[in-house]
TORKOL-4160 file (C-alpha; in steps of 0.2 Angstrom, whole numbers, padded with zeros to 4 digits, m for minus):
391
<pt num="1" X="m0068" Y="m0125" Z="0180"/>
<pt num="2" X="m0073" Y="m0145" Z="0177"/>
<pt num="3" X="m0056" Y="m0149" Z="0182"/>
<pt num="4" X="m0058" Y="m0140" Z="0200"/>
<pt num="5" X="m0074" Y="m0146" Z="0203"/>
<pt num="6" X="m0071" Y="m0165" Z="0200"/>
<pt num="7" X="m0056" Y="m0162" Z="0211"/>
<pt num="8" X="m0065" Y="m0154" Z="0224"/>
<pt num="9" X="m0077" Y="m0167" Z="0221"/>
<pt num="10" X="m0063" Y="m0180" Z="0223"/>
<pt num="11" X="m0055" Y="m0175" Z="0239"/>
<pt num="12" X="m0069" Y="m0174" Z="0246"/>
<pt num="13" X="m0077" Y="m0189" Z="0244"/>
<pt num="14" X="m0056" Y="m0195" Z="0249"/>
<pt num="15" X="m0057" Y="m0185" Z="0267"/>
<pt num="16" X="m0074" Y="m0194" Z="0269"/>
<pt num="17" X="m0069" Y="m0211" Z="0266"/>
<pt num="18" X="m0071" Y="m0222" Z="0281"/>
<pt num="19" X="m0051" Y="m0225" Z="0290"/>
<pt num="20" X="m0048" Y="m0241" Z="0301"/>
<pt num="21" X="m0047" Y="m0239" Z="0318"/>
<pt num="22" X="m0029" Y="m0251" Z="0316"/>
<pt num="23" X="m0022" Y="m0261" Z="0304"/>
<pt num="24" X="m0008" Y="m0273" Z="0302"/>
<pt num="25" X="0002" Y="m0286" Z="0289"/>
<pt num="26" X="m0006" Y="m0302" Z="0288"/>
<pt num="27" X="0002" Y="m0318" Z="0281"/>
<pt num="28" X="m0006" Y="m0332" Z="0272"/>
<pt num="29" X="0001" Y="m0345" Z="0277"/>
<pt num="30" X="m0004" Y="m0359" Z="0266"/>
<pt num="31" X="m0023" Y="m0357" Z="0269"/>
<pt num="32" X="m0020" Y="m0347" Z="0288"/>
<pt num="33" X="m0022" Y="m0332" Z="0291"/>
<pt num="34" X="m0006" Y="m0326" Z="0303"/>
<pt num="35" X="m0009" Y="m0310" Z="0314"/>
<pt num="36" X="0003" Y="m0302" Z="0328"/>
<pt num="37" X="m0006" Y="m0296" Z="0343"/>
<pt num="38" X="0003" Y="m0293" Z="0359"/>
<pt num="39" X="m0006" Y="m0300" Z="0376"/>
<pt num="40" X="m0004" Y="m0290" Z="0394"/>
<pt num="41" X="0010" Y="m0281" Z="0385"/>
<pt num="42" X="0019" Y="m0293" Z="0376"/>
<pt num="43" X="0032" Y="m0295" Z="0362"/>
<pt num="44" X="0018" Y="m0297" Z="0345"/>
<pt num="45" X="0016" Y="m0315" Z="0346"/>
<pt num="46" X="0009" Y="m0325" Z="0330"/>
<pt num="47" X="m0013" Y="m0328" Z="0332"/>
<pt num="48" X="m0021" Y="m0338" Z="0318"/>
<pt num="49" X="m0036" Y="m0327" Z="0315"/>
<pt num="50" X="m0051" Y="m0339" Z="0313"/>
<pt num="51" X="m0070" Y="m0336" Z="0312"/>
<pt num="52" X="m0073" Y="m0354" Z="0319"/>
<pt num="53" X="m0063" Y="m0350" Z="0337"/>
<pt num="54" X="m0076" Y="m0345" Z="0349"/>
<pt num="55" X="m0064" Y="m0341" Z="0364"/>
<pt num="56" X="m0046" Y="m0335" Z="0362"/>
<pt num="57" X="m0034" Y="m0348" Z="0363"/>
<pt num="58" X="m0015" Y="m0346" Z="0368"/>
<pt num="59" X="m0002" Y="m0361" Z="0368"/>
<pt num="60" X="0002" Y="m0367" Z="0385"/>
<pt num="61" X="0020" Y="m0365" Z="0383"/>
<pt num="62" X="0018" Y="m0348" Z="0376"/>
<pt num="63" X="0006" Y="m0343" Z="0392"/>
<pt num="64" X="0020" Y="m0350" Z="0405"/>
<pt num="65" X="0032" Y="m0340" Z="0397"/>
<pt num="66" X="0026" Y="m0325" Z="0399"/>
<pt num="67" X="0020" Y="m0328" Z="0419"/>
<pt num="68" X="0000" Y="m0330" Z="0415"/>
<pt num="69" X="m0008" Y="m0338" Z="0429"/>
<pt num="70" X="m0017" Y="m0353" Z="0424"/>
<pt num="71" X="m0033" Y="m0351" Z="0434"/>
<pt num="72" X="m0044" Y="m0365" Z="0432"/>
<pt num="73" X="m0044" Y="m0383" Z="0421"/>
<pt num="74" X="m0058" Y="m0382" Z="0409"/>
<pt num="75" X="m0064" Y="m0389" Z="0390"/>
<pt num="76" X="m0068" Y="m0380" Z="0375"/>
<pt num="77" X="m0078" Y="m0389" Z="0360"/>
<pt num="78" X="m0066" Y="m0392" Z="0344"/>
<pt num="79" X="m0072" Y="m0396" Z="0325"/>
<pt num="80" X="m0069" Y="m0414" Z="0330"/>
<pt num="81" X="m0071" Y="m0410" Z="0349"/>
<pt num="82" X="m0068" Y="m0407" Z="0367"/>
<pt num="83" X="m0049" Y="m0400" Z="0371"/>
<pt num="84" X="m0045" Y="m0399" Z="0389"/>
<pt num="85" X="m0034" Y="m0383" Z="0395"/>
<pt num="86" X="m0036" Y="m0371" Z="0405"/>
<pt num="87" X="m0044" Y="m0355" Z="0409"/>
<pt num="88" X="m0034" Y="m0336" Z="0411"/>
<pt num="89" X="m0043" Y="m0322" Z="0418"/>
<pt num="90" X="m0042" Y="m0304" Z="0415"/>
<pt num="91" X="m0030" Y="m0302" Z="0400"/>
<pt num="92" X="m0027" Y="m0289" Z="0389"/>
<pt num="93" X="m0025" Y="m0290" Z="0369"/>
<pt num="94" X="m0018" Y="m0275" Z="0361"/>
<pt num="95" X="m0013" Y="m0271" Z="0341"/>
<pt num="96" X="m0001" Y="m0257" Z="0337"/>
<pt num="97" X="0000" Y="m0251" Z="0356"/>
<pt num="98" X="m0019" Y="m0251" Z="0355"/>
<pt num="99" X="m0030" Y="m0260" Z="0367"/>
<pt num="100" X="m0042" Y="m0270" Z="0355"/>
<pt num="101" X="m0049" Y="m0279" Z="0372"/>
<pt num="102" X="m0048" Y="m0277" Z="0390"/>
<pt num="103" X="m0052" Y="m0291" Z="0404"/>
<pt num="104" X="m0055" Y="m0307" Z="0394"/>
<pt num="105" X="m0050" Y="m0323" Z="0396"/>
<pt num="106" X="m0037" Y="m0334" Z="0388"/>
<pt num="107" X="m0040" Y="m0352" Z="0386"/>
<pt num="108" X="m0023" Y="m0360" Z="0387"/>
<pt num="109" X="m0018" Y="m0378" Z="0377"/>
<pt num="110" X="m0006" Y="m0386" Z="0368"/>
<pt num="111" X="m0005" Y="m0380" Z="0353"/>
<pt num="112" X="0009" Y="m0392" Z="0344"/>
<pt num="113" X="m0002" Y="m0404" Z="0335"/>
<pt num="114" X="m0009" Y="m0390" Z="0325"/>
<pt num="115" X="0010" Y="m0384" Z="0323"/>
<pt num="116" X="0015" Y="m0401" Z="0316"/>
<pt num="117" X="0001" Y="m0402" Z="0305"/>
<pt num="118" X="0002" Y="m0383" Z="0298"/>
<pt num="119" X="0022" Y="m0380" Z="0299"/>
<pt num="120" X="0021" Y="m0366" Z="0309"/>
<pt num="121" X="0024" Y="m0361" Z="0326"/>
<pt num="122" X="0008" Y="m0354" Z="0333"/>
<pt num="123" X="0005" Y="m0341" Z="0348"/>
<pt num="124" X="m0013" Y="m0343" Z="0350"/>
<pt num="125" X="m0030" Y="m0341" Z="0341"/>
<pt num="126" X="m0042" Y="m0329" Z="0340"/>
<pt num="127" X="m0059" Y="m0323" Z="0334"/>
<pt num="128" X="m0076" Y="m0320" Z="0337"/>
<pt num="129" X="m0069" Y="m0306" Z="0351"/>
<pt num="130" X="m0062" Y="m0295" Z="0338"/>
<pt num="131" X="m0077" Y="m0300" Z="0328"/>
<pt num="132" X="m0089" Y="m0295" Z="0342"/>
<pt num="133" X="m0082" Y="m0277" Z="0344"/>
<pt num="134" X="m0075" Y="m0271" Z="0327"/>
<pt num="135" X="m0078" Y="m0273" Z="0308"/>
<pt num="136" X="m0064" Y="m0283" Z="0302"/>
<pt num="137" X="m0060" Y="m0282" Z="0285"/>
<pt num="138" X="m0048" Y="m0297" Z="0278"/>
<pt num="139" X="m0040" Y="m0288" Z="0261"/>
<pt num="140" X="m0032" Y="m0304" Z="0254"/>
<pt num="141" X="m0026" Y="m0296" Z="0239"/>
<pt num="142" X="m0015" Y="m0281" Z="0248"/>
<pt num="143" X="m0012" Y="m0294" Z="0264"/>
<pt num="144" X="m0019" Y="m0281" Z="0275"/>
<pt num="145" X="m0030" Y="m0285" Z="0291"/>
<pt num="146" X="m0042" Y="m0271" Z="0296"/>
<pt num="147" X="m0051" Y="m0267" Z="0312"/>
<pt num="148" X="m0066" Y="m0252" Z="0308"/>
<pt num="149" X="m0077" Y="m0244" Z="0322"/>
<pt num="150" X="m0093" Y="m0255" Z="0322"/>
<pt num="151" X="m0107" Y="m0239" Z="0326"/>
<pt num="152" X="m0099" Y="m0227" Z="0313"/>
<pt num="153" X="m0096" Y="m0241" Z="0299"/>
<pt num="154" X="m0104" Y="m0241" Z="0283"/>
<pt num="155" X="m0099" Y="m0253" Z="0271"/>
<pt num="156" X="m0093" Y="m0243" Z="0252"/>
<pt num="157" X="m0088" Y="m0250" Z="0236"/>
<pt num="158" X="m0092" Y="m0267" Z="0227"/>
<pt num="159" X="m0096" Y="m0283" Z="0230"/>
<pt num="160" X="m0110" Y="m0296" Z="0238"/>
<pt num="161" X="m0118" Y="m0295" Z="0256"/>
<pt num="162" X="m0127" Y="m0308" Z="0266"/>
<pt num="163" X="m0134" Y="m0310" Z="0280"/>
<pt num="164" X="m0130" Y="m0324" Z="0293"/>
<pt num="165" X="m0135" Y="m0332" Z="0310"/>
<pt num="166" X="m0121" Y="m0337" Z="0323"/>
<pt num="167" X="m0122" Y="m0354" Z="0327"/>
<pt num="168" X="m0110" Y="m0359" Z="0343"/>
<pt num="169" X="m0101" Y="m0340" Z="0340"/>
<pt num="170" X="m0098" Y="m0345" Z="0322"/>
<pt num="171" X="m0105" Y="m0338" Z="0305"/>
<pt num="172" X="m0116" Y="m0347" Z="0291"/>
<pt num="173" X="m0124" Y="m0344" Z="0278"/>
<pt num="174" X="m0134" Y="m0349" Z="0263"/>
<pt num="175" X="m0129" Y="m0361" Z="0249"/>
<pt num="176" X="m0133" Y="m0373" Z="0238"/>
<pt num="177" X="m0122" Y="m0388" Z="0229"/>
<pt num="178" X="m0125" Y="m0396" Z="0214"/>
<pt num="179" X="m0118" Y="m0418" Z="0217"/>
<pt num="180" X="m0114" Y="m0426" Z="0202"/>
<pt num="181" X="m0131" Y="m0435" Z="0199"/>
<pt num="182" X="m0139" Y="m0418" Z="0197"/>
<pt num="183" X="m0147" Y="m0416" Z="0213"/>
<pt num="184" X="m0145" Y="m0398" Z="0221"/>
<pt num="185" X="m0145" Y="m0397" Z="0240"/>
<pt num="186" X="m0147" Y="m0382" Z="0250"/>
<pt num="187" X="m0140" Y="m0378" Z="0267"/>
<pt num="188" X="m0132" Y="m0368" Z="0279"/>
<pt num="189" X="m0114" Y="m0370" Z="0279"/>
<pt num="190" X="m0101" Y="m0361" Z="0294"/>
<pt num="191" X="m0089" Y="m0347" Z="0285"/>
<pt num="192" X="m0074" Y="m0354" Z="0295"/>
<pt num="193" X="m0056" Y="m0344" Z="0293"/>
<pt num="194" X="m0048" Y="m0357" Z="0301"/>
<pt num="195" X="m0052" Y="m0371" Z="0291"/>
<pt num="196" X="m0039" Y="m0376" Z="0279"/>
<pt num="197" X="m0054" Y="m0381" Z="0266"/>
<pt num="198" X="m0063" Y="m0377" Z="0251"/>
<pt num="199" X="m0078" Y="m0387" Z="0256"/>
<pt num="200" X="m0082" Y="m0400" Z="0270"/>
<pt num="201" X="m0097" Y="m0406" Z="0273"/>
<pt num="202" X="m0102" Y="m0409" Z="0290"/>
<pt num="203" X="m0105" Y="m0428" Z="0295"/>
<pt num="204" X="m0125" Y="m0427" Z="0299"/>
<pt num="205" X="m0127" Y="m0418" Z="0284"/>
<pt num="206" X="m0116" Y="m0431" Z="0274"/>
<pt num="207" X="m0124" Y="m0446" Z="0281"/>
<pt num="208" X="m0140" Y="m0441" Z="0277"/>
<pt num="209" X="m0137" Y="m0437" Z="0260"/>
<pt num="210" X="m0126" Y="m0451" Z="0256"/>
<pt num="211" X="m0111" Y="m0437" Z="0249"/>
<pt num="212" X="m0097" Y="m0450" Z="0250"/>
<pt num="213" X="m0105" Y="m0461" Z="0237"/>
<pt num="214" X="m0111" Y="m0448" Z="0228"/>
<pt num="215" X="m0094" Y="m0438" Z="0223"/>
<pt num="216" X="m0084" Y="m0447" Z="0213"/>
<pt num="217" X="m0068" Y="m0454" Z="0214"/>
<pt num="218" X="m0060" Y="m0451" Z="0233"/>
<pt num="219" X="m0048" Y="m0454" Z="0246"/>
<pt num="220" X="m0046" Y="m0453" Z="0264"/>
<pt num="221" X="m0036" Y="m0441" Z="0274"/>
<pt num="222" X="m0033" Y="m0439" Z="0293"/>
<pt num="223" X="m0037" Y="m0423" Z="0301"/>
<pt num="224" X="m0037" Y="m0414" Z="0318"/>
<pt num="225" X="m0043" Y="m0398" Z="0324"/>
<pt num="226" X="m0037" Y="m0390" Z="0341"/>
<pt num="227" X="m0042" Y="m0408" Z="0347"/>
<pt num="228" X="m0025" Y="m0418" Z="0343"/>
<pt num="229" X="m0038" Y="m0432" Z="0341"/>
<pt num="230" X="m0037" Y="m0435" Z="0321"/>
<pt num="231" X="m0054" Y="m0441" Z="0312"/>
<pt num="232" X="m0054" Y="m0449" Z="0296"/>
<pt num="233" X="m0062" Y="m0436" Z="0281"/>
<pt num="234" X="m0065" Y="m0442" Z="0261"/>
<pt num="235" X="m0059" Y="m0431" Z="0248"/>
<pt num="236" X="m0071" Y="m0429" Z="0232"/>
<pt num="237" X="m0077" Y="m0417" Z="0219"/>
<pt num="238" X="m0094" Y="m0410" Z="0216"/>
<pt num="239" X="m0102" Y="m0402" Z="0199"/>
<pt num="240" X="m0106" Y="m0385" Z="0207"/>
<pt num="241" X="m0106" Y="m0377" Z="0224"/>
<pt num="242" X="m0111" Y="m0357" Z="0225"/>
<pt num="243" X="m0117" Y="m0344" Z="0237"/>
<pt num="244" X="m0126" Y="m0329" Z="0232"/>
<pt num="245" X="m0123" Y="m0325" Z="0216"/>
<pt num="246" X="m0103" Y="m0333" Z="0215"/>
<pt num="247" X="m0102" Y="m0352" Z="0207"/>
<pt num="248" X="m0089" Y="m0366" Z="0206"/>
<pt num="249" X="m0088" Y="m0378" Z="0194"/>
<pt num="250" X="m0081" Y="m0396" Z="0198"/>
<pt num="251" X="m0074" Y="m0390" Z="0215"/>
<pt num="252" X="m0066" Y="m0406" Z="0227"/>
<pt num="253" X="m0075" Y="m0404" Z="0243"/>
<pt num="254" X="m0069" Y="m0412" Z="0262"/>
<pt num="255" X="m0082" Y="m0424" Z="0269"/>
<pt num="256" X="m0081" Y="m0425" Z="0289"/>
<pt num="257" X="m0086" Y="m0441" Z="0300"/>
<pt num="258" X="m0082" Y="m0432" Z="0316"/>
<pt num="259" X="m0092" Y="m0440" Z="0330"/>
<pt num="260" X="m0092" Y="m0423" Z="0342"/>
<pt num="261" X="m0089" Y="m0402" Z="0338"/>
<pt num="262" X="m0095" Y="m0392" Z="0327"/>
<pt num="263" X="m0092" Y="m0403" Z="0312"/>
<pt num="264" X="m0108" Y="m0416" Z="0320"/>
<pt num="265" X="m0118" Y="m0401" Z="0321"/>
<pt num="266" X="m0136" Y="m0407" Z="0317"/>
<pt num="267" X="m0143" Y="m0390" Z="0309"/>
<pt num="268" X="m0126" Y="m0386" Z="0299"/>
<pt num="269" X="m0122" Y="m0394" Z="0283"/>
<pt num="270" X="m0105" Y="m0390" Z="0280"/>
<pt num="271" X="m0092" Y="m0376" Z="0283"/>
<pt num="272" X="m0083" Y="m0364" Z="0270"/>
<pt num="273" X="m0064" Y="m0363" Z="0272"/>
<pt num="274" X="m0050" Y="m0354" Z="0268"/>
<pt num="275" X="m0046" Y="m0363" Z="0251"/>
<pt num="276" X="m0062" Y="m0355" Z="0244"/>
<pt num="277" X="m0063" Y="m0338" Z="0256"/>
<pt num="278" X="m0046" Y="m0332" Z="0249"/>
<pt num="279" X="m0053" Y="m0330" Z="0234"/>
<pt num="280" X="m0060" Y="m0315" Z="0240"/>
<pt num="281" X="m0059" Y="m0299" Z="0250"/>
<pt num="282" X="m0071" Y="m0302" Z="0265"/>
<pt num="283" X="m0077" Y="m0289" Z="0278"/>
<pt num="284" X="m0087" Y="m0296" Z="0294"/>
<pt num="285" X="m0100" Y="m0284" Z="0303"/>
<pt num="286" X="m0106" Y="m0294" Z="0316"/>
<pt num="287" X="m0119" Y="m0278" Z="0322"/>
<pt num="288" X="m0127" Y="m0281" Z="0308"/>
<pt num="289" X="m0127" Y="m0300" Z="0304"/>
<pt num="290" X="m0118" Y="m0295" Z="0287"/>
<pt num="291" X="m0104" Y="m0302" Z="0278"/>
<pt num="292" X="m0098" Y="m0292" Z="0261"/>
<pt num="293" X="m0088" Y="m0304" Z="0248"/>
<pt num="294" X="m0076" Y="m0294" Z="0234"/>
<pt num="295" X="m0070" Y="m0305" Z="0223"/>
<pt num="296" X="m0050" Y="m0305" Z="0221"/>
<pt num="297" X="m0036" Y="m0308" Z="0209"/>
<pt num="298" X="m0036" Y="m0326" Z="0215"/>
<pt num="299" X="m0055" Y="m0329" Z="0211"/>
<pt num="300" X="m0052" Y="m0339" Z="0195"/>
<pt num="301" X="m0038" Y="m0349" Z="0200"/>
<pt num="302" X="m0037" Y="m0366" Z="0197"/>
<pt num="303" X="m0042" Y="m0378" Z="0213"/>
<pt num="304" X="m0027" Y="m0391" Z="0216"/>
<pt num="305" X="m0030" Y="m0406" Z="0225"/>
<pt num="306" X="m0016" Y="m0419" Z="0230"/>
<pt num="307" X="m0005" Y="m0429" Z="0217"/>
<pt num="308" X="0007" Y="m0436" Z="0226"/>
<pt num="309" X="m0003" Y="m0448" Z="0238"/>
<pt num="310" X="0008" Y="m0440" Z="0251"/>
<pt num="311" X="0002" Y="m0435" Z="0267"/>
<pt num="312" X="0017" Y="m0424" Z="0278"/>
<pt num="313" X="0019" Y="m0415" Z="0294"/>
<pt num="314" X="0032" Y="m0410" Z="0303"/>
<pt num="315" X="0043" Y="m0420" Z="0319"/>
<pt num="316" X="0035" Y="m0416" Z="0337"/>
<pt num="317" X="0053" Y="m0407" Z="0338"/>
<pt num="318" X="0048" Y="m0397" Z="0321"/>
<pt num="319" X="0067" Y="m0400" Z="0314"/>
<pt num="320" X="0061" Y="m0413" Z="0299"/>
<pt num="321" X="0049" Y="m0416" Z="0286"/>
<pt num="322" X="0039" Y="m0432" Z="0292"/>
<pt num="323" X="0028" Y="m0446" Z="0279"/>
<pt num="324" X="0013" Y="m0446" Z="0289"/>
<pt num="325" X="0001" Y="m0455" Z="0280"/>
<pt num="326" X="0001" Y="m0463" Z="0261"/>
<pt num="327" X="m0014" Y="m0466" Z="0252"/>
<pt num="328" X="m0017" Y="m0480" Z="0243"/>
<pt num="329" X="m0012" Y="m0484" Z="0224"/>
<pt num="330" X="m0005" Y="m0469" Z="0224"/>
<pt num="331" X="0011" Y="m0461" Z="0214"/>
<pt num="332" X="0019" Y="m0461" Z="0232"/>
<pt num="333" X="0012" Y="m0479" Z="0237"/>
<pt num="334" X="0019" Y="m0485" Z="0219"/>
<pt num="335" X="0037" Y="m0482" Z="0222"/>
<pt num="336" X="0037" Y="m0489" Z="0240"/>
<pt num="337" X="0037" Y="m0474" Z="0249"/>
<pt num="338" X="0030" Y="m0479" Z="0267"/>
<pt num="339" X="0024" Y="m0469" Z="0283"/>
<pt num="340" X="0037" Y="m0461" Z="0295"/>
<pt num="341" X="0049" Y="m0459" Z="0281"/>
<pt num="342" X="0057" Y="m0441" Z="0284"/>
<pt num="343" X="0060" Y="m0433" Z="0268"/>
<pt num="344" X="0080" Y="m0425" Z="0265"/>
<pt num="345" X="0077" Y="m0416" Z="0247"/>
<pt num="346" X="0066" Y="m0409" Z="0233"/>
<pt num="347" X="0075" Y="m0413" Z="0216"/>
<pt num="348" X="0090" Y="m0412" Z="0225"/>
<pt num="349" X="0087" Y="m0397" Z="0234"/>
<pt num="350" X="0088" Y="m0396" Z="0255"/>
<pt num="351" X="0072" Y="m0401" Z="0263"/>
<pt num="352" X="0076" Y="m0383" Z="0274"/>
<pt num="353" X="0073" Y="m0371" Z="0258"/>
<pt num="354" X="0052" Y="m0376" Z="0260"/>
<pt num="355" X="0040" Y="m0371" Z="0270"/>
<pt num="356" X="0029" Y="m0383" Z="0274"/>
<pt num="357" X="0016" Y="m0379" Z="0262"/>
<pt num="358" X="0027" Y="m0375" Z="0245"/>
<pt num="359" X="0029" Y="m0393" Z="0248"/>
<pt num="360" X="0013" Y="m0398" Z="0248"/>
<pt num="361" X="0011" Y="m0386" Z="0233"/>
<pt num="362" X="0024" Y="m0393" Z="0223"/>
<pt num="363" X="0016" Y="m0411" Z="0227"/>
<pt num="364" X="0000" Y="m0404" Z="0217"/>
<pt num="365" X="0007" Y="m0400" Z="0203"/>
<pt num="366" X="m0002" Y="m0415" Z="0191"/>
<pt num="367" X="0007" Y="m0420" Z="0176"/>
<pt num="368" X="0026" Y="m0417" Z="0183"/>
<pt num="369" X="0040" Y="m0429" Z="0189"/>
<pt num="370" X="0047" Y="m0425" Z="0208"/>
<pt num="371" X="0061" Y="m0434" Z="0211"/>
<pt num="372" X="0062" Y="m0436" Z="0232"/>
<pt num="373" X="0076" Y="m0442" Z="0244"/>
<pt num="374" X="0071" Y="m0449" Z="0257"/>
<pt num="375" X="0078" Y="m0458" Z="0276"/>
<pt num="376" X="0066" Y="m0473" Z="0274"/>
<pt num="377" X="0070" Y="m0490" Z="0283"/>
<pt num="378" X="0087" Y="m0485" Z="0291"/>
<pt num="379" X="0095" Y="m0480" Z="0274"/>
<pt num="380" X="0094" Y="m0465" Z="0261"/>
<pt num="381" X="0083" Y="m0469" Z="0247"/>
<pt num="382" X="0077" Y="m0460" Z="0231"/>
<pt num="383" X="0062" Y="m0459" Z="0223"/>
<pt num="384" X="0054" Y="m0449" Z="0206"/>
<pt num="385" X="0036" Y="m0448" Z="0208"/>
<pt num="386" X="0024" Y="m0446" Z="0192"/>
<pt num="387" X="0011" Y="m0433" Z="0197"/>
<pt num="388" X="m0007" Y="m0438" Z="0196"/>
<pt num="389" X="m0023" Y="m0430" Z="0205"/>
<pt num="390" X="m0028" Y="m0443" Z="0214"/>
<pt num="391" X="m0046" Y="m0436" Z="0211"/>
């Protein structure tokens, strides 16, 4: 009789629990997110979902392909910037054959910066207007992306909420870090899909508090947004960033100088990317200013920061692996290896069997030999790299 009861009991609380309204595949693509949504009836095209994109965003080559009228030229503000495009009015986006949003616009630009830089063709962008309408729920452990019915949803299981203001369409919250003098500083930091960071502090905030000098050993890296226009950001670590009731110990953190966007923002101290987000299971409810974090099997993973000195992208024509920076003493700036050298082969394997970021995760593997060939200065050359965090 116990046995049919707690099956009773069990199928009913099965039947009650909540179904999403759709749901699709979603790929992690180094620290992107990859969704296919289909626009005005379209063949599923590849969206980045990011929580930092305050108006949907389709590549201007992907938009003339498809016959979209380009209505009006117009700018949209970047992490670094302004980006000039162009408006397209009255679209339709649809997921699984169901209409997610009816009669918004598209804001059309170049997308092939970000391609070169990610390794990855991309179709568009997308968030706060799924995030507006829907519960989405990002389960990185099963690689499911789910859409819920905002008035009916309630939130079941484990985990963390918070609550959160939107600043320019984006989410932030609370935290607090601990810099390596012992000083803890509390802010409000954007929770930003779409940035390919664990950490980065925003440059008012950064200036203020004198963060360069005070985390550690750290080099500079370029970096660009959906502006192509690159700013210069320092790598470092600090002894403890944490939100809630989560902490993480010697974490390396970005530090922007961006003179425009999001990342100037005078009220924001920093954004929360996707090298530190993936580590959970994350649902946004944006009805009810709450975000709900589940820890996942990747929470107690080891952070990896670069030991090459290597700084790659791919060709404007995406058909090589390109040198586009090399930071200074270096294992890569040891050998000789210089900028613009296009790399052939990974301990002798073709440079075609990577994706762009098992490169970049072989190049952090500290305390390895890599051995590169490379067309560098009008001749093959070949290199072995000793592995060494630069930080």
């Amino acid at each position: 009789m116990k046995r049919i009861l707690y099956l009773l009991v069990f199928t009913c609380l099965y039947c009650n629990a909540q179904s999403p309204i759709t749901s699709t595949k979603m790929q992690l693509f180094g620290d992107h997110i990859f969704i296919q949504l289909s626009v005005d009836g379209s063949e599923p095209l590849d969206f980045i979902f990011d929580t930092g994109d305050g108006l949907p965003v389709i590549d201007l080559d992907v938009a003339q392909e498809l016959g979209l009228d380009l209505d009006h030229a117009a700018s949209k503000t970047s992490a670094q910037g302004a980006v000039k495009g162009a408006l397209i009015d009255h679209n339709t986006i649809e997921l699984n054959g169901i209409v997610l949003e009816k009669d918004i616009e598209l804001y059309a630009t170049s997308l092939r910066h970000l391609e070169m830089s990610i390794g990855k063709n991309i179709d568009g962008i997308i968030g706060y207007d799924l995030l507006h309408h829907y519960v989405v729920k990002l389960d990185y452990d099963q690689g499911m992306f789910e859409l819920y019915d905002q008035p009916s949803y309630v939130h079941e299981g484990f985990g963390e909420s918070f609550e959160f203001k939107l600043d320019n369409y984006i989410p932030h919250i609370e935290a607090q870090v601990t810099l390596n003098d012992g000083e803890v500083l509390s802010g409000e930091f954007f929770v930003n899909t779409g940035a390919g960071a664990t950490l980065d502090f925003n440059t008012r905030f950064a200036a203020k508090n004198d963060i360069i000098e005070r985390t550690g050993e750290h080099f500079s890296y370029p970096v660009a947004g959906l502006s192509n226009k690159e700013t210069t950001h320092y790598e470092g670590r600090v002894r403890n960033f944490g939100f809630g009731t989560f902490d993480f110990e010697k974490m390396p953190i970005g530090i922007s100088t961006a003179k425009h966007g999001i990342q100037h923002n005078k009220k924001v101290a920093g954004i929360i990317g996707n090298k530190l987000l993936k580590r959970f299971n994350i649902t946004f409810d944006y009805s009810r200013e709450k975000i709900y974090f589940v820890k996942n099997r990747n929470i107690d993973n080891a952070f990896s920061v670069n030991a090459s000195g290597l700084n790659l992208q791919l060709s404007e024509d995406m058909s090589k692996v390109l040198v586009h920076k090399v930071y200074d003493a270096s294992p890569a700036k040891l050998v000789g290896i210089v900028k613009d050298a296009e790399i052939l082969r990974v301990n002798g394997k073709d440079i075609k069997a990577y994706a762009l970021p098992e490169l970049r995760d072989l190049l952090e593997q500290a305390n390895k030999n890599i051995e590169l060939t490379l067309w560098q200065e009008g001749e093959e050359q070949s290199f072995t790299l000793d592995l060494d965090q630069l930080i």
